[in-house]
N, C-alpha and C positions, 0 to 999 in steps of 0.2 A: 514111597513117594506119593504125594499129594496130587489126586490127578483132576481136576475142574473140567466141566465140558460146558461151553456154549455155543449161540449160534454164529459167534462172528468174535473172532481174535484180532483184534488192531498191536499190531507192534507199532509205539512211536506217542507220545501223547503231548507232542506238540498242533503246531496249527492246522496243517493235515489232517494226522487222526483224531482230534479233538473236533475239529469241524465234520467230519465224515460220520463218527458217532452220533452228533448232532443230527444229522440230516438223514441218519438212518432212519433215527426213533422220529422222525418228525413222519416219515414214509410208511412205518410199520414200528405203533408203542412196543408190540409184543416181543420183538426180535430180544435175544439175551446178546448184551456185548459186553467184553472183557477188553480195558485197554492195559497192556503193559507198558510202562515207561521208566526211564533210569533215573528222574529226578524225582527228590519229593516234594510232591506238592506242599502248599502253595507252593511258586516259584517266586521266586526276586521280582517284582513289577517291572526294575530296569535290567532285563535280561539280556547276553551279551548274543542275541540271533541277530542274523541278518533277514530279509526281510519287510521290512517294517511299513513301507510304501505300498499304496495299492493305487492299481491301475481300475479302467469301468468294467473289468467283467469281474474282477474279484470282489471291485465294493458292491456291485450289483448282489453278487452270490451271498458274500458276508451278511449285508446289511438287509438284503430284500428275502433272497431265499431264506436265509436263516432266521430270519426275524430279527438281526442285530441291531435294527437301527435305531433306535432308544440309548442302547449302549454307546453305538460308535458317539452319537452326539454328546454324550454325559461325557465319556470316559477319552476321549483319544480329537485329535487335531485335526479337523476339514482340510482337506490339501489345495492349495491356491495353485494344481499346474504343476508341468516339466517348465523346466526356467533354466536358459542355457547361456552362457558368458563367451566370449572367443577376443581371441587377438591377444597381443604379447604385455606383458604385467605395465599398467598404466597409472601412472601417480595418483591420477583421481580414477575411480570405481566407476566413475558414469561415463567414462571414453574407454571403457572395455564393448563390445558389440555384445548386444542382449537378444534373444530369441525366447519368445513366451506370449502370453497374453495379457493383455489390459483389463481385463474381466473376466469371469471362468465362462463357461459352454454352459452349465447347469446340471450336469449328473454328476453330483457327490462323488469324490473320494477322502482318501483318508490316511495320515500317518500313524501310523500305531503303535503303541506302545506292547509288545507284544507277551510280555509278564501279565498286564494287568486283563487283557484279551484271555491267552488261557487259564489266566485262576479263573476268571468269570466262565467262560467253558466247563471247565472243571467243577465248578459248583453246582452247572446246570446239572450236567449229564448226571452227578452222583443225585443229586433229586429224584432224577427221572431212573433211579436204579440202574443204571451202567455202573457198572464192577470195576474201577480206578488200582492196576496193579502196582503202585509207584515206590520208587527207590529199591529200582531190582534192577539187574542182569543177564541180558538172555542169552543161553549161553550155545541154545541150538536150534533149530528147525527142521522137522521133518513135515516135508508134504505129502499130501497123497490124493485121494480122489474124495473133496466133499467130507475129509476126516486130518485133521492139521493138526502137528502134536509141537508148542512152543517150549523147551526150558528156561527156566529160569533162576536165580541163585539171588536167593533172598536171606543178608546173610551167616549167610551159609549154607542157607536150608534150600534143598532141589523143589521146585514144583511142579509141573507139569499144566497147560491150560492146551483143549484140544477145542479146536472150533471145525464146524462143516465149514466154515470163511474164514480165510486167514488173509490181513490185508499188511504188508509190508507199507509202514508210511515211518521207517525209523530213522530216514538222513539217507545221509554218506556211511550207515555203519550196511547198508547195501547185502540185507539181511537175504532176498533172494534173488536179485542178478548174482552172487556171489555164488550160491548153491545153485543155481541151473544156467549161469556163465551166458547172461543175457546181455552185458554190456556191451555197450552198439558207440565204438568210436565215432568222436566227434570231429569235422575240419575244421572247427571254429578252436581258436586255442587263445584262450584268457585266463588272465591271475588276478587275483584281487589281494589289496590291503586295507582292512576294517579293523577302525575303533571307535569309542564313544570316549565322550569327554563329560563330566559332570555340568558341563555350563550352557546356558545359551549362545548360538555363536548368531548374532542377526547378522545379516548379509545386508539388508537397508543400513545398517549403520556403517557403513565401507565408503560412502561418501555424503557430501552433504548438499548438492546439489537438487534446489527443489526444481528442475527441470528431470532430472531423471526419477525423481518420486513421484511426480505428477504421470507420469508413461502408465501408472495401475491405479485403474478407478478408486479401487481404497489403498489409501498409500501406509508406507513403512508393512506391507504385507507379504512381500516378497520371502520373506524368512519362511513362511506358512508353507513354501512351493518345495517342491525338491531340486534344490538347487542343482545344476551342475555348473565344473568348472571344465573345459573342455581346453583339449589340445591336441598333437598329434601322437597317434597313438594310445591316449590316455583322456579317465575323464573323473573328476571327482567328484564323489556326491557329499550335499550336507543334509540334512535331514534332522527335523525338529524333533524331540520327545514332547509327549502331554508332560513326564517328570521335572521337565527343565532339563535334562541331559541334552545331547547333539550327535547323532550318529555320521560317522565320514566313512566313506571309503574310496579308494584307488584303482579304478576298473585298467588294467594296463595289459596292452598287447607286449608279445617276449620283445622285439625290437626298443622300446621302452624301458621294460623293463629292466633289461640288461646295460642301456642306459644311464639308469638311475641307480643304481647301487643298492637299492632297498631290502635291508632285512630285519632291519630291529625300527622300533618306536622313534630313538632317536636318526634313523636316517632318514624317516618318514619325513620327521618336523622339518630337517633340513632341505630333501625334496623339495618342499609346498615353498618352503622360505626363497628357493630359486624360482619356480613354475607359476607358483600361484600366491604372493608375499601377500597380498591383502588378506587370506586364509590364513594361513601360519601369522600372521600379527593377531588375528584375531583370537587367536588359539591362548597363545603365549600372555596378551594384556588382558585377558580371562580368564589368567592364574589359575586354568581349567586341569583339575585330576584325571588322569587317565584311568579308566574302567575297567578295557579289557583293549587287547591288541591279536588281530588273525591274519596271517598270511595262508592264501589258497593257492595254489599251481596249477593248471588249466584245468579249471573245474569242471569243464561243459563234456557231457557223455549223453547219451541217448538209450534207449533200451530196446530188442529185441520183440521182446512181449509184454506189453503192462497186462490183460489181462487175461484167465483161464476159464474155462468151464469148467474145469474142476475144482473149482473154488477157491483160488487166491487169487490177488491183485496187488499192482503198486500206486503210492500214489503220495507225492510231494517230490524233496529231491534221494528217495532212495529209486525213484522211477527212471526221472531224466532231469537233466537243467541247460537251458541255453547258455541265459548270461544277464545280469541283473539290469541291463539299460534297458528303458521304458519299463522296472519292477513286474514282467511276467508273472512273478511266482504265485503270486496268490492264483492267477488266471489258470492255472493246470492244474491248482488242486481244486478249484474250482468243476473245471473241466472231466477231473477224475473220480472224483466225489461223485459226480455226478453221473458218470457211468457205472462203478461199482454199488452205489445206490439202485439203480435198475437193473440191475445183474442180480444181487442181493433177492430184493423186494420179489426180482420175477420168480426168483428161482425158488424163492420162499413159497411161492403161489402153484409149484410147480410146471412154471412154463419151461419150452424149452430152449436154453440161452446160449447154444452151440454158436451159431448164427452172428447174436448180438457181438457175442465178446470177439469176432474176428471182426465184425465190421466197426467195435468201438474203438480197435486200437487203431486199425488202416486211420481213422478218421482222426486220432491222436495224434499220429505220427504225422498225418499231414500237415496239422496245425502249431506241431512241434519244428518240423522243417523249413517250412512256411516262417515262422519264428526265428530259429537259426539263420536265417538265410539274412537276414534283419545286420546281424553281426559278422560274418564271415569274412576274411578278408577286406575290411572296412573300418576296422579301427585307425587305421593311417589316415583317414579323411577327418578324424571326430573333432580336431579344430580347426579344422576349414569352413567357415564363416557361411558361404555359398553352397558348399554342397550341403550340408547340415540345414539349413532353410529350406532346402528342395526334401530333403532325405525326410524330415519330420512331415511335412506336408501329403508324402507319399504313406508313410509308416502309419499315419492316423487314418488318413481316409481307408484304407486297405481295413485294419485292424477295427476303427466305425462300422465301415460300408459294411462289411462280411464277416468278421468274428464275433464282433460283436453284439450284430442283429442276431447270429444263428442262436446265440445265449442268451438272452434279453427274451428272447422270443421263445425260447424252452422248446428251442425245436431238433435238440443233436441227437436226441437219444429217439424221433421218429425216423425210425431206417427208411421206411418209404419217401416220405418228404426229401430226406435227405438225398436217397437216388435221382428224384426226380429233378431236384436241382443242383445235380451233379455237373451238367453241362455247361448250366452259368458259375458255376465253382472254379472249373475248369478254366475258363478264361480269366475270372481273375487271377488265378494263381500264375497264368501265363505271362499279366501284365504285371506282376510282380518280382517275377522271376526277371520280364526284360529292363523294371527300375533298378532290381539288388544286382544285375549286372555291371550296369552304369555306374552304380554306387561304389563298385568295385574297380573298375578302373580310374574312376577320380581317384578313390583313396590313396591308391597307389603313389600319385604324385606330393600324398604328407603334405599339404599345404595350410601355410598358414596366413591368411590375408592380413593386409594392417590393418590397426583398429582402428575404426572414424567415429564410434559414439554411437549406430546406427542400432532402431530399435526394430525388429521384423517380429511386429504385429498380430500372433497367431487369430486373433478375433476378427480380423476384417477380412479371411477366409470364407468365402459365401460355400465352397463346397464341404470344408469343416463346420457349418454349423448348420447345413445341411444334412450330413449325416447323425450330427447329434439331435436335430429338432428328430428322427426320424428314430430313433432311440429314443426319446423320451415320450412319442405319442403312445406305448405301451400296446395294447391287444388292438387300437383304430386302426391297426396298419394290416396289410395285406405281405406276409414274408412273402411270399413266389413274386410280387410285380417289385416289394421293394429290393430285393436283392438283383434281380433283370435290370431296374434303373440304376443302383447304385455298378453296376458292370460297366455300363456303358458309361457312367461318368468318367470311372476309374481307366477303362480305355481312352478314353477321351484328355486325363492325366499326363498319361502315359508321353503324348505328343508335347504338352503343353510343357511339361516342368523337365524333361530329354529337352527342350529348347532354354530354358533356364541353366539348365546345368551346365550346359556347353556354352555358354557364355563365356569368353575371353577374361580368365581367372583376372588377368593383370586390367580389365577396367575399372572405372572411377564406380563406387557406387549412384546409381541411378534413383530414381523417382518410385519406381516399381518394385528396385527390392528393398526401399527403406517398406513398404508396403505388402513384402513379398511375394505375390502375382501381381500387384498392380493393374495393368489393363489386362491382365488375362482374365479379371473377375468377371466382366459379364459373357465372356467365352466360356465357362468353365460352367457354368447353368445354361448355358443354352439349349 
């Protein structure tokens, strides 16, 4: 048996280990990496992952750490925004109620075509000599201390690849929560149903109304966003390819679910034809081929330990996964990348990373929970018109004011820094803990407001474009004062949008929330 040694084993050579590979060599050329993966490369441009949306810390990692952004602008579609629809199927498309922006913040993201991302990967790293083991099998793992022995079944033939680092980034095939039984049940319980369609599906063209076109500074752009269709219990996304394709999916809580009858393709069409008929028309009058079709069953699990001093680590969703609303994923491989890259690198230098790898997962799991908590018990609310206005408002500032910054600012992987503003961490996460409360008993009441037509503004948010001016000033900002002030806004939230929420479900829309704070704007900087 053919036995390879190098310094660093990646199982997985999708967007995870493909981008971790990346960022190793960019941290240390010399490292030897071997990635194993079960496709052969190239991959199909229009590949049937999920994924494809990125939020600001994964476009930031993609495009700024990695040096991608040449690519992203050639190769793949600027994202115009979360864009969210509510109220019950309405003949014309602009008396459905709209939640988004009339202009973007200014820090790039991005829809991605996710074939055309890792062939480009994929041709980097094999320049830069990383060892691409593709269209193999792996059929086992043993770990051990700084000595990691992977099989694999190339075929037919056994191989052997041992690395002092061995990084699990291979999916749901859960190569080692499986072998040392680290999966960490989740309370969050969601199903998804995802498929692409050959066509473009524009969401501008659902009506014709040039009062509703004119609501976005550049119009007929709404397609460019990630659309959702929202309702109780459930939410759908549309989502553009650079190929011309259209990715959907069906984010549904079990109540829902069961619901809906959904298991095949054709119950899907007919789903949408009842909930969301402006969707399903647009499907059907774009004589659109179906790609691929996946049903998942509560995908969300957590993990025990992502990472070791003995040299392995996870990292994408063979780690953990919440749940695809506001497109996390990229943001925690992000996040993990960038811990086992300093894991990696120190331990190459022979520092010693006992220490680091206990305080990089506490910090993991915080910002994984933190996340979770986002979803839990809260899908009942997702087309309620009002709590969804307050909910989003809360969900950016939080993920702006403080996760954001801490990543933007390259500061998670300083342990000291990070102790030292442990205590303003602390409170936000307190004032977060007492929004996704609230969020949770509204949901509960499944409400769905009537539609008036009404558009809630995300750009006339003085404390949303607050946090982003503060995100985009780059190294001019001081992390310790800006996360202190971003605390006290977010306390300051806290008061302000708890009184929006409780508002008497059954009033008329107001002046304030076609505006969404309305007069709380000059309170909310104060």
């Amino acid at each position: 048996m053919n036995n390879q040694k190098t310094d660093v084993v990646i199982a997985g050579g999708g967007l995870a280990g493909l981008t971790l590979a990346k960022q190793l060599k960019m941290s240390n050329a010399e490292l030897t990496i071997t990635i194993i993966e079960k496709r052969k490369f190239p991959v199909p441009e229009t590949i049937g992952k999920v994924g494809e949306s990125t939020v600001e810390i994964g476009s930031h990692y993609l495009a700024e750490n990695l040096n991608l952004k040449a690519h992203f602008n050639e190769k793949h579609l600027k994202k115009n925004g979360l864009r969210c629809f509510f109220g019950e199927p309405q003949d014309d498309y602009a008396l459905q109620d709209e939640l988004g922006v009339s202009e973007l913040f200014g820090i790039s993201t991005y829809q991605i075509e996710r074939g055309v991302l890792e062939n480009h990967l994929y041709h980097d790293l094999m320049q830069q000599g990383v060892n691409v083991v593709d269209n193999v099998t792996t059929t086992d793992v043993q770990l051990g201390n700084k000595e990691h022995s992977i099989f694999v079944d190339a075929d037919g033939t056994q191989q052997v690849y041992t690395g002092t680092w061995f990084v699990d980034a291979a999916g749901r095939q859960h190569l080692v929560k499986n072998k040392l039984s680290l999966n960490k049940p989740s309370d969050h319980r969601g199903n998804a149903i995802w498929f692409r369609v050959d066509k473009r599906i524009t969401i501008d063209n659902w009506t014709s109304s040039e009062e509703w076109q004119s609501r976005v500074k550049c119009s007929n752009t709404r397609w460019l966003s990630t659309n959702h269709l929202m309702g109780p219990g459930y939410w759908v996304w549309v989502i553009p390819l650079g190929s011309g394709a259209t990715s959907f999916g069906i984010v549904i809580d079990d109540q829902a679910l069961e619901e809906s009858g959904i298991e095949t393709y054709e119950d899907t069409l007919a789903w949408l034809g009842q909930q969301q008929p402006h969707c399903a028309n647009a499907i059907a009058e774009a004589n659109a081929k179906l790609l691929d079709f996946v049903v998942l069953k509560d995908y969300s699990s957590g993990c025990k330990q992502m990472f070791s001093d003995k040299g392995w680590c996870l990292s994408g969703e063979s780690a953990a996964f919440s749940d695809p609303f506001y497109s996390p994923g990229s943001d925690f491989i992000a996040i993990n990348n960038t811990f086992i890259t300093h894991l990696i690198c120190h331990d190459k230098q022979g520092k010693d990373i006992r220490l680091d790898s206990v305080v990089f997962h506490k910090f993991y799991d915080t910002f994984f929970q933190s996340t979770l908590s986002l979803y839990t018990h809260q899908y009942g609310g997702f087309g309620d018109r009002q709590m969804m206005g307050v909910k989003l408002v809360w969900d950016y500032s939080y993920y702006w004011g403080i996760l954001s910054l801490l990543f933007f600012r390259g500061v998670i992987t300083d342990i000291d820094l990070m102790r030292e503003l442990n205590p303003l961490l602390a409170r936000a996460q307190t004032a977060n803990k007492t929004m996704q409360e609230k969020f949770v008993e509204r949901a509960a009441l499944r409400l769905v407001l009537p539609a008036k037509g009404v558009f809630l503004n995300q750009y006339l948010i003085p404390c949303l474009i607050r946090f982003n001016d503060i995100l985009k000033a780059g190294d001019s900002i001081d992390v310790r004062s800006s996360i202190e002030e971003n605390v006290v806004v977010l306390e300051e939230l806290v008061m302000y949008l708890s009184d929006m929420l409780n508002r008497d479900a059954s009033n008329a829309i107001t002046d304030e929330e076609r505006n969404l704070l309305g007069d709380y704007r000059s309170k909310i900087l104060a």
